[in-house]
C-alpha positions, 0 to 999 in steps of 0.5 A: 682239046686245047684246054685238056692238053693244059689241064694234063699238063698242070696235072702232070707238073703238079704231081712232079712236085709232089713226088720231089717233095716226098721223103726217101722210104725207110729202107733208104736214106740220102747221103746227108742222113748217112753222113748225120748218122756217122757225125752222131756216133763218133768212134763207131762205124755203124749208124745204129744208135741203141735207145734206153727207153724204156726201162723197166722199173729196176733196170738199169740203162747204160749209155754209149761207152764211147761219148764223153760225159760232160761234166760241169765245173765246180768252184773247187774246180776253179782252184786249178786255174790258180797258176800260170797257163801257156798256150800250146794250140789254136784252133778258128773253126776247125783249122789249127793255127800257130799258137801265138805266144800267150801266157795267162796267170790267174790268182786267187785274189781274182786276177789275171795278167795276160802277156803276149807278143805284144805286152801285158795285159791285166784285170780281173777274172771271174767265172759263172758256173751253171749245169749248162756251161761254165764261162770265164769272163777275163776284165781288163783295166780299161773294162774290155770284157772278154768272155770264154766257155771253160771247155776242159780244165784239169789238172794239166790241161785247160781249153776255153772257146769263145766267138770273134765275130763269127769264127769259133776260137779255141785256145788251148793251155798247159801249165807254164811251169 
């Protein structure tokens, strides 16, 4: 008797186990997917995302209207970057900061002087350009390297993002003059 009140028991903790284990059914989703789905569709109130595939031959497919494309930067591109930049926000994980007084110019020649509340700095700049990213990597004199993701670079406005330890950085530029 005492053998199948444990035998029930290690039944009955083995199915719990189970069941906890199972995901949702489809008509229900858990609050973390309900907050995935509205991450993965910025700008819209639903978390229906209409698919494109597949297509018929000769039909044309058409994206969400509301996601930027991203686009790589081109060496033409790089011209922009020939003058004087002057941070107007910081942002550490999120969190704006006060922008700290910092000016970057960038020469053709593949020079950079940096001034900031603490001096001037200066070296030389370099960018590789892939289909993936596009990283700015800014050597100074004494040969610290310091790498940046080129996020946006216009006419007008420049944000590059890079990693202190663990903290995502983002700078934002627009021209000094």
């Amino acid at each position: 008797m005492k053998k199948h009140y444990q035998l029930l028991i290690a039944l009955l903790l083995f199915s719990l186990v189970l069941g906890a284990c199972q995901t949702p059914p489809a008509d229900q989703t858990t609050e973390e997917d309900s907050e995935r789905s509205a991450e993965q569709t910025p700008g819209s109130d639903s978390a229906e995302i209409e698919t494109a595939y597949p297509a018929g031959e000769g039909q044309a497919v058409q994206g969400p209207a509301d996601i930027d494309v991203a686009y790589p930067v081109t060496e033409e591109d790089l011209e922009l970057l020939h003058k004087t930049w002057e941070t107007t926000m910081v942002v550490e994980d999120g969190i704006v900061q006060d922008p700290v007084v910092k000016t970057l110019q960038f020469n053709a020649d593949g020079t950079y002087e940096m001034t900031t509340e603490s001096g001037e700095n200066t070296g030389n700049w370099t960018a590789r350009l892939s289909s993936l990213e596009s990283l700015l990597i800014l050597t100074d004199d004494s040969g610290e390297t310091q790498t940046h993701e080129i996020i946006e670079l216009e006419e007008n406005l420049l944000i590059l993002q890079s990693w202190r330890e663990t903290i995502q950085i983002e700078q934002q530029f627009q021209p000094a003059d």
